[in-house]
C-alpha positions in Angstrom: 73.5 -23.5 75.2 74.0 -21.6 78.4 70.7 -22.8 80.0 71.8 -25.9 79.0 75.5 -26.0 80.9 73.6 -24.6 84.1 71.7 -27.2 84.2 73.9 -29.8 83.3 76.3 -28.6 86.8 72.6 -28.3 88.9 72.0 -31.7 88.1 75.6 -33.0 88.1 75.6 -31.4 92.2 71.9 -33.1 92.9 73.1 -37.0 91.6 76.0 -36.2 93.6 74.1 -35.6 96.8 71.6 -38.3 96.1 74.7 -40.4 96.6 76.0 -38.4 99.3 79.0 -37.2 98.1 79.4 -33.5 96.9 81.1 -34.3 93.3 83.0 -31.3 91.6 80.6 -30.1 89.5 82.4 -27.2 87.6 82.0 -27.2 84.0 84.8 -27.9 81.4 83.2 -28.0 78.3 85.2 -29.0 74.8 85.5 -27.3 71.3 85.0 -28.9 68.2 85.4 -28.0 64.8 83.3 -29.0 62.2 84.8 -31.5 59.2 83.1 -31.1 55.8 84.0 -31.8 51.7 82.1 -35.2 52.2 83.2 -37.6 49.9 86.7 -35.9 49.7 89.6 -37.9 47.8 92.4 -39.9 49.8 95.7 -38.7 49.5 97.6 -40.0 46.7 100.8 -39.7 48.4 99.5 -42.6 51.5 95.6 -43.2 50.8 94.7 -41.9 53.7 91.9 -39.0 54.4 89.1 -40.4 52.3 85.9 -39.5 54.4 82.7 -40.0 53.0 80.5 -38.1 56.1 80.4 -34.8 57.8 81.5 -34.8 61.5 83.4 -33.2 64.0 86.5 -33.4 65.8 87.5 -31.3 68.7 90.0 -28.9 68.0 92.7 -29.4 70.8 94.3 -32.4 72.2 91.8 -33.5 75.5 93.1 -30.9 78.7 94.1 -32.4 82.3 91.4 -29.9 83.4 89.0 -31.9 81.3 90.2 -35.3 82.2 90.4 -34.1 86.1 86.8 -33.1 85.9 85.7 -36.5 84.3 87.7 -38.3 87.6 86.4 -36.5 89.9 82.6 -37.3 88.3 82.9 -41.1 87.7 85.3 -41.8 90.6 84.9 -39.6 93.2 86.1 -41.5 96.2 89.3 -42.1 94.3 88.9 -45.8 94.2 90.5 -45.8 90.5 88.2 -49.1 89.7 89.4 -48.9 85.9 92.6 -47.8 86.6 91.8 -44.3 84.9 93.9 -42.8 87.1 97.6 -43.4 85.9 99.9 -42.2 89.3 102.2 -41.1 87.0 99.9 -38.0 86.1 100.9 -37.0 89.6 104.6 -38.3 90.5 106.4 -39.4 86.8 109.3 -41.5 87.6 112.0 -43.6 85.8 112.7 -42.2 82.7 109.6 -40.2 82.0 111.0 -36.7 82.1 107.4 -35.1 80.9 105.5 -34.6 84.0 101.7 -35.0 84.4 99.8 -32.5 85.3 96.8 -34.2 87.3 97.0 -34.0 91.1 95.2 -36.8 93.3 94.5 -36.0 97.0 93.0 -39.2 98.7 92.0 -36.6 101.8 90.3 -34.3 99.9 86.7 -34.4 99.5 84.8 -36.9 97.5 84.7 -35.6 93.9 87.2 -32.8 94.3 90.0 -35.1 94.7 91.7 -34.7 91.4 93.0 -31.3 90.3 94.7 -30.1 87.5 98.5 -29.0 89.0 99.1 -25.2 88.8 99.9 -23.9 85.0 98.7 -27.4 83.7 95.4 -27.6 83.7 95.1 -26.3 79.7 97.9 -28.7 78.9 97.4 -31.6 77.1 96.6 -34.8 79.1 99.0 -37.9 79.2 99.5 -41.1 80.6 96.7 -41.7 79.1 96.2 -45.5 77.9 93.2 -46.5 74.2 91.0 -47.6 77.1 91.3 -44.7 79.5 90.5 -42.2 76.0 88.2 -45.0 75.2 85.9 -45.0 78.3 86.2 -41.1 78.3 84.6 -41.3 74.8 82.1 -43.6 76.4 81.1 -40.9 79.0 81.3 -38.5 76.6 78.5 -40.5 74.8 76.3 -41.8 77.5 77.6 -40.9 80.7 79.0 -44.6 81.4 82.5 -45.1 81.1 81.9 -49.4 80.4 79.3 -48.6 77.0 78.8 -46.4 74.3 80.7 -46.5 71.3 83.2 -49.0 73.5 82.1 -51.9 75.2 84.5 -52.9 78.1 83.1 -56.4 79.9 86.3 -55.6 82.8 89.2 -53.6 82.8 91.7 -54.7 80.4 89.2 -55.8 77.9 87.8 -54.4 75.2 84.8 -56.4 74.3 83.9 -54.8 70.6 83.0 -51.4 69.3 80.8 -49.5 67.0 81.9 -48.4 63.2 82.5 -45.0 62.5 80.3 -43.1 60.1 76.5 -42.5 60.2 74.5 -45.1 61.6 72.2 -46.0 59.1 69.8 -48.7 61.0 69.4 -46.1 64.3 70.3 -43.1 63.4 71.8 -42.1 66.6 74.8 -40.5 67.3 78.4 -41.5 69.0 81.8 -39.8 70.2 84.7 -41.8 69.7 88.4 -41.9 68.9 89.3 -40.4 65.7 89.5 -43.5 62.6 92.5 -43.2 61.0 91.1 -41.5 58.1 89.3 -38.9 60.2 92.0 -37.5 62.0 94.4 -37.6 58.9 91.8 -35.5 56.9 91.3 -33.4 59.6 95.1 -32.3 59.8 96.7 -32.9 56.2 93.1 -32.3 53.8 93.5 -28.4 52.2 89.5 -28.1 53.2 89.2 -27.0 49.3 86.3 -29.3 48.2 86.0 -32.9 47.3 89.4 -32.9 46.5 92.5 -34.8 47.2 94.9 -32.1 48.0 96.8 -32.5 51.5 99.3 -30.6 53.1 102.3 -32.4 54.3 102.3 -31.2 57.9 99.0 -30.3 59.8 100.0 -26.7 60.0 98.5 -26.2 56.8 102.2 -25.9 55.6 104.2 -28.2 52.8 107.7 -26.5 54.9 109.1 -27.7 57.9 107.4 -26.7 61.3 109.3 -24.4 62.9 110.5 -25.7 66.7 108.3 -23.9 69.5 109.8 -22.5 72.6 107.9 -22.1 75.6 107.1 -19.6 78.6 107.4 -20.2 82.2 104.1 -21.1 82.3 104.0 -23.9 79.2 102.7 -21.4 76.3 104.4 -21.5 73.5 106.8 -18.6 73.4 106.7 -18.3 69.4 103.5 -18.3 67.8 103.1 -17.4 64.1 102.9 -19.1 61.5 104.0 -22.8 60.9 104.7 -23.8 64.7 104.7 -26.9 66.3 106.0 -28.1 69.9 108.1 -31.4 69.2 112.2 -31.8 68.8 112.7 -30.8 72.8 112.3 -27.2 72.0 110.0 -26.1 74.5 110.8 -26.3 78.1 109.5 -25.5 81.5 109.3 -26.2 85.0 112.7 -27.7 85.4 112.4 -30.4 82.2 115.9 -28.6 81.0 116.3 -29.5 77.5 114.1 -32.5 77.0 110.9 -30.7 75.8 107.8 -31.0 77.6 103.9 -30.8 77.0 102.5 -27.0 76.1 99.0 -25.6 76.4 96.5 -26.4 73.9 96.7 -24.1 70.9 98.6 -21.8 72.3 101.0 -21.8 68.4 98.0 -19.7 67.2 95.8 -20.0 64.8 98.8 -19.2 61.8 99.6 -22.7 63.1 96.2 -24.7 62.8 95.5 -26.6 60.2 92.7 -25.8 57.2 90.0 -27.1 59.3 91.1 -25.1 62.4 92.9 -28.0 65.0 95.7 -27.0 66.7 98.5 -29.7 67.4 97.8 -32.3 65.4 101.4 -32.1 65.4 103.9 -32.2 68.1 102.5 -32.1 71.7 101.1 -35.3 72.6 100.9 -38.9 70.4 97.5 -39.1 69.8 95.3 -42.7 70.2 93.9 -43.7 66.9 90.6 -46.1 66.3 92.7 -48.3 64.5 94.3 -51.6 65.7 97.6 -53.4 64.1 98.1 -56.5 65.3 97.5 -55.9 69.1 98.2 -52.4 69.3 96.5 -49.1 68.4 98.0 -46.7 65.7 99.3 -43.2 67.1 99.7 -40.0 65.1 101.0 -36.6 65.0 104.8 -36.7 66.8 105.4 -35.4 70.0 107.4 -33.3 71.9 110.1 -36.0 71.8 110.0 -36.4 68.1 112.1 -35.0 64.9 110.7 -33.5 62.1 109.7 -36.4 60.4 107.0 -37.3 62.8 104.8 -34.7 61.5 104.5 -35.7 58.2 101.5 -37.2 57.0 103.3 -40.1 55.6 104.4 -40.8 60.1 102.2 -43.4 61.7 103.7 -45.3 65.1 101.6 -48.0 67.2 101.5 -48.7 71.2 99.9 -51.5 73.4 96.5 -49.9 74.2 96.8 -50.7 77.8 99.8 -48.5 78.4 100.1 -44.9 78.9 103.0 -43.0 78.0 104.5 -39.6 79.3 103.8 -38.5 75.5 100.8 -40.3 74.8 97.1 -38.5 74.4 94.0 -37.9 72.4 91.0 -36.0 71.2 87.7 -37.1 70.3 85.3 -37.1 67.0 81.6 -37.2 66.5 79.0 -36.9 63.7 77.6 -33.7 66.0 79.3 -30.7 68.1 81.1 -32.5 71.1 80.8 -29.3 73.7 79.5 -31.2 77.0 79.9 -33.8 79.2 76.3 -35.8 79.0 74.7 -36.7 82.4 76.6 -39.4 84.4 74.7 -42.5 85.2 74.4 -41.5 88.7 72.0 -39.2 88.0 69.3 -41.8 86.7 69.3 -43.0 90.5 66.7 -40.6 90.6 64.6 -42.9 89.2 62.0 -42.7 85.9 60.6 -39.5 86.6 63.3 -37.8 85.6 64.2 -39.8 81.9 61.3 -37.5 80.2 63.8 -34.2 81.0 67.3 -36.1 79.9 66.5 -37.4 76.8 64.5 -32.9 76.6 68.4 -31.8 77.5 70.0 -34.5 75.3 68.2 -33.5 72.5 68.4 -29.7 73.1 72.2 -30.4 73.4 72.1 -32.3 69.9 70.5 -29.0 68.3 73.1 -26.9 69.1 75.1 -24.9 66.8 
């Protein structure tokens, strides 16, 4: 796996200079967590959490160090040509107290223009819109942010998708938003079987959550057992006492759920692969939210082309999702070098 992320940022630097431009090539790579009991029951107190297939989910709520690194690949003159970009990552106005923690420099150079702001870059990402998480699934998947799991025919529209579970006809692979049913069984299921015992909060805990506090810096001041970062409780750089976004996991792992994610309650909304009407289902509460928003029996909905100060996302797979895959820039080199990506694509697939 090492030999694979050094070549990943060699290769990553070379499409960059093919193009001329020196893209950021540092390396953020993503944890997942593995999601077994195939088969499992639903929940008989919604119906939800029924999964029939193994797969993974990754076990904190998508970073702005992650996200900045993904801008700074597939946009790094800063055009924003999908609107990824939301300015509100850098400068939240109105009545979005939560700040963003993405920086945008227009005379920096090309691909280091985006940086995570100081003591946010293991913070959860917002202002993230379904088809901003979308297309980052996308790249995720096959380096393009317009197909993979997604298909997007312009910016605002979402063309169709694929269908979560194991794809019988091909047999290949995808990363995607989280069904409904996968993120709920990865936060409420008791990971005891085939079974349909859940917990009613995802901190592996029928009892209220306690309310996090947080550092200076945005970690969460009381880990232990049964924490969770939602009811304004934890503030920071100058929020006062309107809450604000904390880093990733930083409740401990007394606060994860069976399965081992971290924040499926509190922090961010999340963007679910699940429309109602013409919006997208969101789950887990937020920073914002009372207790009740980290139930299991909580769902909420947004328009998918909005993102909020409180809205973000993680990502699911039928494999590990620990790398970025090589952008499309790099198959500028031309045909010699498809022999190599597909080696490094399947050497990546292998891995524990």
């Amino acid at each position: 796996m090492v030999q694979f992320r050094r070549f990943l940022i060699v290769l990553l630097s070379a499409a960059a200079l093919f193009q001329g431009a020196a893209v950021n090539a540092s390396y953020v790579p993503l944890t997942s967590v593995p999601i077994g009991n195939p088969g499992n029951l639903a929940d008989p107190l919604t119906g939800r959490g029924a999964v029939a297939y193994p797969y993974y989910i990754t076990s904190t709520e998508v970073t702005n160090a992650q996200y900045a690194a993904f801008l700074n690949v597939i946009d790094p003159n800063g055009v924003n040509p999908h609107d990824l970009y939301n300015p509100n990552m850098t400068n939240a106005t109105g009545f979005a107290v939560v700040k963003g923690g993405i920086n945008f420099d227009p005379t920096a150079s090309p691909g280091t223009m985006y940086s995570p702001k100081p003591n946010y870059a293991d913070k959860p990402v917002n202002y993230v819109s379904f088809h901003d998480a979308a297309r980052y699934a996308n790249w995720m998947m096959t380096g393009d942010t317009e197909n993979g799991f997604y298909t997007f025919t312009d910016t605002d529209t979402l063309a169709g998708q694929g269908i979560h579970g194991p794809d019988q006809l091909n047999g290949n692979n995808w990363v995607a938003l989280p069904s409904h049913d996968e993120w709920y069984k990865a936060a409420f299921h008791k990971n005891d079987g085939a079974t349909g015992n859940y917990y009613l909060y995802p901190t592996s805990s029928d009892d209220t959550p306690v309310v996090a506090t947080a550092t200076p810096t945005g970690d969460i001041a009381n880990p232990g057992e049964n924490v969770a970062n939602y009811n304004f409780g934890a503030n920071w750089d100058g929020t006062g006492t309107l809450g604000h976004v904390t880093t990733v996991g930083s409740a401990g792992p007394d606060s994860a759920s069976p399965y081992g994610t971290f924040d499926q309650g509190g922090n961010v909304l999340e963007w679910i692969d699940e429309p109602t009407g013409s919006n997208r289902v969101m789950r887990g509460g937020s920073l914002w939210l009372g207790e009740e928003s980290l139930r299991s029996t909580y769902s909420s909905f947004f328009n998918p082309l909005v993102g909020g100060s409180s809205l973000g996302f993680r990502l699911t797979s039928l494999e590990p999702i620990t790398a970025a895959p090589i952008p499309a820039a790099a198959w500028l080199f031309g045909s010699g070098l498809v022999g190599l990506i597909g080696f490094v694509r399947r050497r990546r697939s292998m891995a524990p």
